[in-house]
N, C-alpha and C positions, 0 to 999 in steps of 0.2 A: 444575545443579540450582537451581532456587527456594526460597527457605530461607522469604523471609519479605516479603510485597507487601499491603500496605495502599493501596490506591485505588480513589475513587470518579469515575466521569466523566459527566459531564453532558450530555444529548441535546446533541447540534453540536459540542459540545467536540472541539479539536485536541490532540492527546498527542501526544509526539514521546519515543521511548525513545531514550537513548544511552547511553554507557559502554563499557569497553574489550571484548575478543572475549571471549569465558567470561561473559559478564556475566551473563543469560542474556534478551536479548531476542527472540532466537526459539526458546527453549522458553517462552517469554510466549505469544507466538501459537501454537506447537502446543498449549499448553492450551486456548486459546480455543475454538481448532476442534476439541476433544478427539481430538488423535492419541496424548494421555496423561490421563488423569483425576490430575487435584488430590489429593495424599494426605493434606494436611492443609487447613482453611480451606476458602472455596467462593467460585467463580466466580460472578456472578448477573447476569441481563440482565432489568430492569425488573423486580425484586427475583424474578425466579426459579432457582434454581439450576439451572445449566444441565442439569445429570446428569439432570436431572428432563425434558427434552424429546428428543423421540425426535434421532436423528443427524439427520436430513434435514434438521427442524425449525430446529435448532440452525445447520446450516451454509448454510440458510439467508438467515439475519439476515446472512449476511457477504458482503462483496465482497471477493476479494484480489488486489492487483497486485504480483509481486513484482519482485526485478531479473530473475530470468531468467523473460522469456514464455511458456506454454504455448503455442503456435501447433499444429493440428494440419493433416493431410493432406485439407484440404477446399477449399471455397471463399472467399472472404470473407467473406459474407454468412454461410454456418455457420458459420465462427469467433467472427463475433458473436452471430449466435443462440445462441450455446452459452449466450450469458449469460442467455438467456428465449426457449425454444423454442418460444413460440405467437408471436411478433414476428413484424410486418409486414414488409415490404419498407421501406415510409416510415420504421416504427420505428429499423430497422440503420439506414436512413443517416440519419435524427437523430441518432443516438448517434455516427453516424462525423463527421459536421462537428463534433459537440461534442467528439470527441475529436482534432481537427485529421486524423484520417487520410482524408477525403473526398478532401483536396488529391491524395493520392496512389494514391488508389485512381481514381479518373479516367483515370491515365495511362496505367493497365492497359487494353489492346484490350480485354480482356472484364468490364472494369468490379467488377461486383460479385462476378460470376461467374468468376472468377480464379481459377482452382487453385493454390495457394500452396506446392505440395510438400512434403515430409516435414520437422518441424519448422519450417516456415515460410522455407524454403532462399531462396525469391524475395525475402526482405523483408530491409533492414537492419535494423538492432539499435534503433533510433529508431524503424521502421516498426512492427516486433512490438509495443512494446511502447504506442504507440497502436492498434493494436490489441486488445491486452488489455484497456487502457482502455474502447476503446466498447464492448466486451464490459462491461466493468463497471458505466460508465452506465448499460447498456440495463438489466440485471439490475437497478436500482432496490432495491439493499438499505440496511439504515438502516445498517449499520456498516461503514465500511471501513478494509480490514487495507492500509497500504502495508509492504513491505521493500524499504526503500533501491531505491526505481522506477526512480530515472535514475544511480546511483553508474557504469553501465558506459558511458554514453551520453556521445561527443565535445559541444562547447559548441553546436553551431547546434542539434543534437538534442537537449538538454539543456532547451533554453529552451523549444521546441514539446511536450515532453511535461509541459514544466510548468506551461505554460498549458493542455492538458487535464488534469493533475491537478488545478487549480484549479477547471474545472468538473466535476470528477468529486463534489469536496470539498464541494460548494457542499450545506449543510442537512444533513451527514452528519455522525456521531459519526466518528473519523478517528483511529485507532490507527496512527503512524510509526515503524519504526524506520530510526534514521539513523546512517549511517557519518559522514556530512560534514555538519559542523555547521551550515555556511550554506544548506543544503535548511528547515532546521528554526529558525530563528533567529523565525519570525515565529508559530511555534506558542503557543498560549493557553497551556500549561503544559509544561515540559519536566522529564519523569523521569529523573533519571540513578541507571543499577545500578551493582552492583559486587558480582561473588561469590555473584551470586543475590538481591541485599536494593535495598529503595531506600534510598537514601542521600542522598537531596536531592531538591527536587521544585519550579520555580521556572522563573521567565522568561530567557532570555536575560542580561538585564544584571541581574538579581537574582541570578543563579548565577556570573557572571562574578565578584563580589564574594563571596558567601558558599563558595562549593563549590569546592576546592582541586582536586579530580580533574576537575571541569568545565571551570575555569581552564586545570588543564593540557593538556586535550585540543583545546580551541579554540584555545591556542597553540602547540600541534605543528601542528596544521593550517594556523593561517594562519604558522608558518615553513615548511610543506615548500611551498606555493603560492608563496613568492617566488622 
């Protein structure tokens, strides 16, 4: 439950949500996309409350990538369409070089045209979820939702999907939440929950100093890494 969130964010601004499980950072994002309406307080996007815009309207303003992929039983090509269903041909694969997945969509005999299988069964776990991505770029929306995009992805796939998150990112308002702190160390502002409340709100090494529970979670992590 969300007890009580104070913030404001600024066109382009990078948010990065962290704090321990229950905290509640994705019942933050099921608000946003109203799969719950707000019982107290109000959400607003360029000071409108959202309640106020029809559901379509509202969802959207968003792009979301989360860790697990949506992939459906199509081709590639509709996988990304999905993300703006009048897109060219040239559009998907703009979006798929910016999303580094051109490199392996090539390799496929039938290229774009690729039947992907039911949940996307042909693609590694790296592959979906640039995928998802150029789905996301193409869709051109001002807000994007990440949920911990690469937390399940080995390091070579790690690094490839985060050089298209970076062009995903580029002029976007950019709502993170982050299991691992060093996804999110480079973020403009970093909010840490706790119990539903914010309880700090600050940079990397301004929280490293002031915020005890921030403190301690970036050094659990960097002792289980060694």
């Amino acid at each position: 439950m969300i007890n009580k969130i104070n913030l404001a964010i600024k066109a382009g601004e990078r948010i990065a949500l962290v704090g321990p499980s229950g905290a509640g950072k994705s019942t933050l994002f099921q608000l946003l996309l109203r799969f719950y309406d707000v019982q107290q307080g109000q959400i607003m996007i360029d000071g409108m409350p959202i309640e106020d815009l029809a559901l379509t309207d509202l969802r959207q303003q968003y792009a979301l990538v989360s860790q697990e992929s949506v992939i459906f039983a199509a081709s590639v090509k509709d996988n990304i369409r999905y993300g703006r269903p009048d897109a060219s041909q040239a559009d998907i694969e703009r979006a798929a070089k910016a999303a580094r997945a051109d490199e392996f969509i090539q390799e496929f005999s039938q290229g774009y045209d690729t039947q992907l299988g039911e949940r996307g069964i042909r693609l590694s776990g790296g592959q979906k979820q640039r995928i998802a991505i150029a789905r996301a770029i193409l869709a051109e929306r001002p807000i994007l939702l990440l949920d911990e995009a690469t937390s399940a992805l080995d390091a070579a796939n790690e690094v490839k999907v985060k050089l298209a998150l970076d062009e995903l990112m580029h002029n976007k308002t950019t709502i993170i939440i982050a299991h691992r702190l060093s996804t999110v160390v480079n973020a403009d502002r970093i909010v840490v929950m706790d119990k539903g409340q914010i309880v700090a709100i600050g940079t990397h090494q301004e929280l490293m100093i002031a915020n005890p529970l921030y403190r301690e979670l970036a050094e659990l992590q960097l002792m289980s890494s060694m």
